[in-house]
C-alpha positions in Angstrom: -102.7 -71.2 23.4 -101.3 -71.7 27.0 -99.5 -75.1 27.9 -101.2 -75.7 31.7 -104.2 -77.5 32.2 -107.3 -75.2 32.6 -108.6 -76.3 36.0 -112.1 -74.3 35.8 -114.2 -74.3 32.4 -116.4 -71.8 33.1 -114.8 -68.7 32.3 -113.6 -69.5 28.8 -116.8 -71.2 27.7 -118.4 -67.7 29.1 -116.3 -66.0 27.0 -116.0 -68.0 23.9 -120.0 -68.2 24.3 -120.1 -64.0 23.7 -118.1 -63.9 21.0 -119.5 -67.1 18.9 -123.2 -64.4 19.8 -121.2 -60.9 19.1 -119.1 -61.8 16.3 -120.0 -63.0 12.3 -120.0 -65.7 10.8 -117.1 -66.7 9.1 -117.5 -67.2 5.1 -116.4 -69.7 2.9 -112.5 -68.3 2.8 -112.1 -68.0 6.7 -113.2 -71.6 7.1 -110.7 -73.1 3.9 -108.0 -71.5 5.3 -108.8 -72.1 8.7 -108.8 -76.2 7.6 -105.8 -75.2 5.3 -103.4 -74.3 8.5 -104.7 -77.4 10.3 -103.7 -79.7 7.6 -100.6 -78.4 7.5 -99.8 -78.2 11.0 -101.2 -81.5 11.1 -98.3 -82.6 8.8 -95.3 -80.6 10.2 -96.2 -82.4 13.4 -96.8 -85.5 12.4 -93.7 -87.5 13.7 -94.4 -85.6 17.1 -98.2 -86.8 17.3 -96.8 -90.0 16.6 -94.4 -90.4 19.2 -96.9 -88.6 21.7 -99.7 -91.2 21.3 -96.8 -93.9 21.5 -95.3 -92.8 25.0 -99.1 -92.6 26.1 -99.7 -96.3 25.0 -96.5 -97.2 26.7 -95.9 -98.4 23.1 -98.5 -98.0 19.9 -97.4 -99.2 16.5 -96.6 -95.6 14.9 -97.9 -97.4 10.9 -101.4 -97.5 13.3 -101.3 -94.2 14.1 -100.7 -93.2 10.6 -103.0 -95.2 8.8 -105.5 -95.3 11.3 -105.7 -91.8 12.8 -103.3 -89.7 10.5 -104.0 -90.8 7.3 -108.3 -90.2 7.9 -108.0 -87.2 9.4 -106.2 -85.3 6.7 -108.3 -86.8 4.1 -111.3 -86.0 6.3 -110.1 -82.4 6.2 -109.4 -82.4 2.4 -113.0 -83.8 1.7 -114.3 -81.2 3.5 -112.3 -78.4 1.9 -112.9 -80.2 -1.7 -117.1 -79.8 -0.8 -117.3 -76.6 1.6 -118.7 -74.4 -0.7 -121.6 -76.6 -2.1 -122.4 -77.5 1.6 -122.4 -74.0 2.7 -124.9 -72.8 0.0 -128.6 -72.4 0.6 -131.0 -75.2 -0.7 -134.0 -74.4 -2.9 -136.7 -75.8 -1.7 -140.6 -76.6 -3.3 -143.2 -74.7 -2.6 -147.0 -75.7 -2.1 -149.2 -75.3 -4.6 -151.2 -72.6 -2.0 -147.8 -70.8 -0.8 -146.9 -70.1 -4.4 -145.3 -68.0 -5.6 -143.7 -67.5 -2.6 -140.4 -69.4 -2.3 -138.3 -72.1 0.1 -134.9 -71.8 1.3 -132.6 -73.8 3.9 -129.9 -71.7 5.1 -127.0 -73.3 7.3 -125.9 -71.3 10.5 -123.3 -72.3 12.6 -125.0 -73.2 16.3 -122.1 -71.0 18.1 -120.0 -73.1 20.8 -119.3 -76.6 20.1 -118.0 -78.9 22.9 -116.3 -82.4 22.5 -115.0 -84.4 24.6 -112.4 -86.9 23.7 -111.5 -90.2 24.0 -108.2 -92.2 24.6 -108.1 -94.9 22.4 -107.6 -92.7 19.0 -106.6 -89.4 20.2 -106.1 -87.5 16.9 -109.0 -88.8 15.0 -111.1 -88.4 17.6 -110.3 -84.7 18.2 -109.6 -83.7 15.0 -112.3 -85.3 12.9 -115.3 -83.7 15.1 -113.3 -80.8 15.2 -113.1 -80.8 11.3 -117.0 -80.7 10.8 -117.1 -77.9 13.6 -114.8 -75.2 11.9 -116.5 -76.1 8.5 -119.8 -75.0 9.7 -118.7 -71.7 11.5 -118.5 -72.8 15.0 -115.8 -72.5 18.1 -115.1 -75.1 19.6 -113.8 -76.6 23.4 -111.9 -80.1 23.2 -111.9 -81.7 26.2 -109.2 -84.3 26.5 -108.3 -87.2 27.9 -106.3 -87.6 31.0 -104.9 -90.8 29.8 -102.8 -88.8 27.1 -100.9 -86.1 28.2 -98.1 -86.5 25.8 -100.5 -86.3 23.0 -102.7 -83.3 24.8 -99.5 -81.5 24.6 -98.6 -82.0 21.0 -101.8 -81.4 20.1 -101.9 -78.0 21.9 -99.2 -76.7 19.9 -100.7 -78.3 16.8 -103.5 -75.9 16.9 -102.0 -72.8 18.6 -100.3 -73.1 15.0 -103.6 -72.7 13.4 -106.6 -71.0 15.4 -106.4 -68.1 18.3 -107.5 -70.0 21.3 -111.0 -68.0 21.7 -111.8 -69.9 19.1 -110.4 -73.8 19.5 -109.6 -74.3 23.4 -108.0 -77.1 24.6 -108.9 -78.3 28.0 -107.7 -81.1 30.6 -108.7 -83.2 33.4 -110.3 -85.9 35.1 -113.3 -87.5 35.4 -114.3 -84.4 37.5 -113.3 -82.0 35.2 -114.9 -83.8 32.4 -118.6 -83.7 34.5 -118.3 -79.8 34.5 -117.7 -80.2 30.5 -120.3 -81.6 29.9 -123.0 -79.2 32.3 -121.9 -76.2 30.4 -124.5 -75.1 27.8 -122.9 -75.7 24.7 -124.9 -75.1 21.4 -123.9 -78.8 21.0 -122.2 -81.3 22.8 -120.2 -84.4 20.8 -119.3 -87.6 23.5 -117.7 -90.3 22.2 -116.7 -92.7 25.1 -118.6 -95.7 26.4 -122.2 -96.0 26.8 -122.2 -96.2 30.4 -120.3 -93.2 30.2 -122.6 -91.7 27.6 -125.7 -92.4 29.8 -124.0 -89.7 32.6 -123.0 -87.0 29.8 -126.6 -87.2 28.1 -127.7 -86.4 31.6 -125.7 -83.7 32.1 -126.6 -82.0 28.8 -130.6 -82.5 29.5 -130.4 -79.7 32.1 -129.3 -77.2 29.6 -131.5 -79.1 26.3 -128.0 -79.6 25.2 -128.6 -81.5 21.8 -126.1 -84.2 22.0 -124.2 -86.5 19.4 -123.2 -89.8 21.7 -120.8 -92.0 19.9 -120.9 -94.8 21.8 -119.6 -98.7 21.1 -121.1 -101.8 22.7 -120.2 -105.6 21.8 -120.1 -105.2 17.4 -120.3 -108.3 15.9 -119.0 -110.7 13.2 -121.0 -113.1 10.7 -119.2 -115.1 8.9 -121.0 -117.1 6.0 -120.6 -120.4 5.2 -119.6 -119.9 1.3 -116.2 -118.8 2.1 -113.3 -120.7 3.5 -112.1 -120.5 7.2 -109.1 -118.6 6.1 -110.6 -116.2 4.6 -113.0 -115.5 7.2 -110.0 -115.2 9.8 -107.7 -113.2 7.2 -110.4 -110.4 7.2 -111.0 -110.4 10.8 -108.1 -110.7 11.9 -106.6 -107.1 11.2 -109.7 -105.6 13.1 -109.4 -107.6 15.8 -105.6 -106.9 16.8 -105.3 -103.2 15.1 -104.4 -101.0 18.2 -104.4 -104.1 20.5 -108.5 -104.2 19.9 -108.9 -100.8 21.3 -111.3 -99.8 19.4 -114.7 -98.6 19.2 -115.8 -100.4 15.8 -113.1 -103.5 16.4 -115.2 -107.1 15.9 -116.4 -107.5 19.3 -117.2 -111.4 19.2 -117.9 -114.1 16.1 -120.9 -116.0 15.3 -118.9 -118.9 12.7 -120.9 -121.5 10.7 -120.2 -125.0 13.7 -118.5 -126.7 10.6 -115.5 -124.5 10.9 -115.3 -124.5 14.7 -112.6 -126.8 15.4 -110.2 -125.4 12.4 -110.4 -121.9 12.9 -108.4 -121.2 15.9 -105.5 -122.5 13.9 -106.7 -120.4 10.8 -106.6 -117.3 13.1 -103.0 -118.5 14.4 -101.9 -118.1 10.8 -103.7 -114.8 10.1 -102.8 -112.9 13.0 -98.3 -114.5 12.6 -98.6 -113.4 9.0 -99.6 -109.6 10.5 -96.9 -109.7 13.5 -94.2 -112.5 12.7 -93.4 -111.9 16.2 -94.9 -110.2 19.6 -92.2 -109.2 21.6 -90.7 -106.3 20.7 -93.0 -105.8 17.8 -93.8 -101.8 17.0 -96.1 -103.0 14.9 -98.4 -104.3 17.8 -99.5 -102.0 20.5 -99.8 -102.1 23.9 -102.9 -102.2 26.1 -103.3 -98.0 26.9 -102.4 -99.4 31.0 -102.5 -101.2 33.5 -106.0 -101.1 34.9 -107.0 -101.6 31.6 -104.9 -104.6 31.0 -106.1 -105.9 34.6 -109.7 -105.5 32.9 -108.8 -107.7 30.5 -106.9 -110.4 32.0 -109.8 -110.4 34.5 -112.1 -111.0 31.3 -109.9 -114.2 30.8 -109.6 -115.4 34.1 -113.7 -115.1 34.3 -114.1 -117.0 31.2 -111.9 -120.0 31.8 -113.2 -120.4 35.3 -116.9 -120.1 33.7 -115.8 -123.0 31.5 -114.4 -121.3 28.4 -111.3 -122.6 27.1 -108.6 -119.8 25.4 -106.4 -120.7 22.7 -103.5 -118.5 22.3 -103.4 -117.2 19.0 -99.3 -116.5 19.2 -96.1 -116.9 21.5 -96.5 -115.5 24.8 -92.7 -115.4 25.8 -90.8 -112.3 26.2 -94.3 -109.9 26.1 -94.0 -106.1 27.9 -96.4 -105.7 30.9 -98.1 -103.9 28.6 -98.8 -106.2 25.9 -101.6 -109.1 25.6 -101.6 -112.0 23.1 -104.3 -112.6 20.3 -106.7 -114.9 22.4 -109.9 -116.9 21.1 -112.2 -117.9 23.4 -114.3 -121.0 23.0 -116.9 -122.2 24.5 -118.1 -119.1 26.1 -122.0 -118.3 27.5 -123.9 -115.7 28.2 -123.0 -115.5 32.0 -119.4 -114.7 31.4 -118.6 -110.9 31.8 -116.4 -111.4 28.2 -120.2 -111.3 26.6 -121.9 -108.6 28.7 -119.3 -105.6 28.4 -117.3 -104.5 25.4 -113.9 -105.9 25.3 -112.1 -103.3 23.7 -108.7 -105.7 23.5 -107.3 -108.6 21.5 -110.1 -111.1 23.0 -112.2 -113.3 20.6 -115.2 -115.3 21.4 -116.2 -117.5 18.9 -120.4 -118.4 19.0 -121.0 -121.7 16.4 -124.5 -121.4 14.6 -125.9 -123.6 12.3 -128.0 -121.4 10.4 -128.0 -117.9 9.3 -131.4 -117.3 10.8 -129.9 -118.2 14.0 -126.7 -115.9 14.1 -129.2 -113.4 13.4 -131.3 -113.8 16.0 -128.2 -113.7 18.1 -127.7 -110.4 17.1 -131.0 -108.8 17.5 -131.7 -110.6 21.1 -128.9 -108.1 22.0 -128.5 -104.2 22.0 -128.2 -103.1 19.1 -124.0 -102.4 17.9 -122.3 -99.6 16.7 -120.7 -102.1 13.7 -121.9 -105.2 12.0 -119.6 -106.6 9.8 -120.9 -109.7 7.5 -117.8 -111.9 5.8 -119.2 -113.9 3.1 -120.5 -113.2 -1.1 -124.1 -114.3 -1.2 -126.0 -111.1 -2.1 -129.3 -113.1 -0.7 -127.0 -113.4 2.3 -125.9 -109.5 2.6 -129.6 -108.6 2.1 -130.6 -110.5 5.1 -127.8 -108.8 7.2 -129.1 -105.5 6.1 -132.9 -105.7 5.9 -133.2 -108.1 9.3 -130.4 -106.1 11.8 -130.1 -102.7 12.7 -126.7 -101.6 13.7 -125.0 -98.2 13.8 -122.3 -99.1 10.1 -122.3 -102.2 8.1 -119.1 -103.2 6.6 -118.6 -106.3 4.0 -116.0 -108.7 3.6 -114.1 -106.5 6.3 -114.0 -104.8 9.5 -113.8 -101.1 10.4 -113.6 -99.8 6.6 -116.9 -98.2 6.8 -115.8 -95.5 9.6 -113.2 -94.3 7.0 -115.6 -93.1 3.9 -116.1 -89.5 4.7 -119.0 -89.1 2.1 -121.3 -92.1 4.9 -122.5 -90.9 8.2 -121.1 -92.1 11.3 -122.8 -92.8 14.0 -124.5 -95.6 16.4 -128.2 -96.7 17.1 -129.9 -97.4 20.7 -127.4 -98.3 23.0 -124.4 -97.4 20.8 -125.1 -93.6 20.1 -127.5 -91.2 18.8 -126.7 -88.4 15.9 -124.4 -88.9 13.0 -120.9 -86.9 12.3 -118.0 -87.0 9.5 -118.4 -85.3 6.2 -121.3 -84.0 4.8 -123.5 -85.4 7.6 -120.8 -83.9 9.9 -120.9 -80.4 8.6 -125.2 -80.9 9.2 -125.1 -81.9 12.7 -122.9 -78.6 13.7 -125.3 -76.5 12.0 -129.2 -74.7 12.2 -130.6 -75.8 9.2 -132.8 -72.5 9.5 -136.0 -72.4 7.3 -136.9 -69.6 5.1 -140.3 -68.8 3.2 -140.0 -66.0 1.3 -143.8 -64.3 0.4 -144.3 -62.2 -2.9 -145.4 -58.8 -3.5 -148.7 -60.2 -5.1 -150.7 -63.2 -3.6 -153.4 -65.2 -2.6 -153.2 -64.5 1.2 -155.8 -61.5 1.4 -158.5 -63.8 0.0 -158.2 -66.6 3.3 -158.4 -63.8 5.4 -161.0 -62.5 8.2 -163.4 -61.3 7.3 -164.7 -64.6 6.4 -167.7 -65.5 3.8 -168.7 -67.3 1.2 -165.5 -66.7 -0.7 -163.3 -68.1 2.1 -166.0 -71.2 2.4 -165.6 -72.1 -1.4 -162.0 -71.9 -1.4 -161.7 -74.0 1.6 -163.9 -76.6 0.0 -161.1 -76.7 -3.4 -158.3 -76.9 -0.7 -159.1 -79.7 1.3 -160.6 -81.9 -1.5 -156.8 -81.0 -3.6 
């Protein structure tokens, strides 16, 4: 696998396209081992991935980058090895009653070429867990990169020259330009996960080929909070979501909808949640930086619209002695509908807190918005939880905490509207990257002779006991 930048895509898709038509399909051992070399590379690199994404962040919390990217994707890849074979087998299917005794299969082909194109934000989870599903159902696979990583591209690139010959995983690099070309080529299937505005341009590409896509997009994901717990439990299990890799991600809790009795108290509650995770800012490993400085810009901006809009922004800890590239925990109050901190996905340690004073209306709230890639709903009532899950639609649903859904490998993935289309990681994963090819199978001896021209009587009679069956 070569070190430089590719700076034209069309030649190795061309010839990674004949092979994945010329070639077989792996079986069952190719794939395992395959996945078995990955995880291991994976792990004989780890420190290096680690300090990669860290020197692309300007400074990420390397205990995020295990639990949160590490730590998922080699369980991702043992789930996968653990269930390959069942997923891989062909599924009986029935038969009708007038196909019988013919029989029903559903074989699983691998679609060829995958592309994916990769975001900043989680680098190695991202890449690695799309690639997972991809090798277990048979395919190759292009990774598109980001350009705000190139530590990380690098370490990665020797990650899987360890493991695959590069006509079958390619790495590729470059900007926004680069990444248009991607996403033109005709891949069997093409996996985007980036913003929706983003996601809009991509889906448009792909239409000219009938690409089938899988957008994983984000949006504004929002928190209920119920009013039969206390304030500090509410802000306890936010908290984490909110500041885990600065807010920089896709699923993070987006905004809060909080029961108005708590209102005034729970800007201090948050104070104590988020000084119990990060004692202190400054110099804190454990608390990531903004990925740069347009990004950081974006956010300040965020706050400087706000306040002059009428908000008013409670620091949630010290701001002394902070890196350019760190922000502070911030809650916003008072915010409205005309500030740009509620039209665009904040990705960042920004909280706007909405007061309602009844569950129908934080509900409302919701669905008078598009729809999220996360809802998360803190509170016990199970009358309550129902509510959330039979009166919103939203991409994952997670209880009593934020993110967790995204890391249980054996639930689809996957936003709704606005905030994707398709479904990826485990079984779900292994689906999406293949034809599900149907197969009827007709006997030696059957009925089909007597529904065929020339036709009489005979054919009239039977056709009569068919449709009134």
């Amino acid at each position: 696998m070569s070190g430089a930048p590719l700076l034209d895509v069309h030649a190795p898709f061309q010839h990674m396209h004949a092979l994945s038509r010329s070639q077989p399909t792996p079986d069952l051992m190719a794939r395992r081992q395959g996945l078995k070399r990955l995880e291991a590379a994976l792990l004989a690199h780890q420190q290096g991935l680690q300090y990669a994404i860290s020197q692309d962040f300007g400074g990420r919390s390397p205990h995020e980058t295990q639990l949160l990217e590490l730590f998922p994707t080699l369980d991702g890849i043992r789930h996968t090895m653990k269930h390959l074979k069942r997923w891989m087998q062909p599924e009986r299917r029935s038969t009708g009653l007038w196909h019988l005794p013919g029989s029903n299969h559903v074989y699983k082909q691998p679609l060829g070429l995958v592309g994916i194109i990769v975001p900043w934000n989680y680098p190695l989870f991202l890449s690695v867990g799309p690639l997972t599903a991809a090798l277990a159902a048979g395919n190759r696979v292009m990774l598109k990169l980001s350009e705000f990583t190139p530590a990380f591209n690098a370490c990665l690139r020797t990650v899987l020259a360890d493991c695959f010959p590069e006509d079958q995983v390619r790495v590729v690099e470059g900007d926004a330009g680069l990444a248009a070309a991607f996403a033109s080529l005709p891949f069997d299937h093409l996996l985007f996960t980036g913003s929706t505005a983003v996601g809009r341009k991509v889906m448009a590409a792909a239409a000219a080929n009938l690409t089938p896509v899988t957008l994983e997009l984000g949006g504004k994901s929002p928190v209920i909070a119920g009013d039969d717990l206390d304030v500090e439990t509410v802000a306890r299990q936010l908290m984490f979501g909110k500041c885990a890799n600065a807010g920089q991600t896709c699923v993070a809790p987006d905004y809060l909808l909080l029961p108005r009795k708590w209102l005034a108290s729970f800007p201090q509650a948050a104070e104590q949640a988020v000084r119990s995770l990060y004692p202190v800012l400054a110099s804190n490993t454990d608390y990531s930086h903004i990925i740069n400085a347009a990004h950081h810009q974006r956010l300040q901006g965020y706050l400087d619209d706000a306040l002059a809009k009428g908000a008013r922004a409670v620091p949630l800890h010290d701001e002394d002695g902070l890196t350019p590239g760190q922000l502070v925990p911030t809650v916003l109050l008072g915010v409205t509908d005309e500030m740009r901190v509620m039209q665009e996905e904040i990705f960042g340690p920004i909280l706007p807190v909405i007061p309602y004073d009844d569950l129908s209306e934080a509900i409302a709230f919701v669905n008078a918005r598009p729809r999220p890639l996360a809802l998360y709903f803190l509170g016990n009532r199970a009358a309550d939880r129902q509510r959330i899950l039979v009166e919103t639609c939203s991409g994952g649903v997670t209880f009593n905490d934020t993110m967790l859904h995204v890391g249980q490998h054996d639930l689809p993935f996957g936003g709704v509207g606005p905030s994707g289309m398709g479904h990826y990681h485990g079984h779900e994963g292994f689906l999406t990257f293949s034809k599900l090819k149907p197969v009827y199978t007709q006997r030696r001896w059957n009925g089909l002779a007597l529904m065929k021209p020339p036709y009489g009587p005979r054919f009239a009679r039977i056709m009569r006991w068919m449709l009134r069956a």
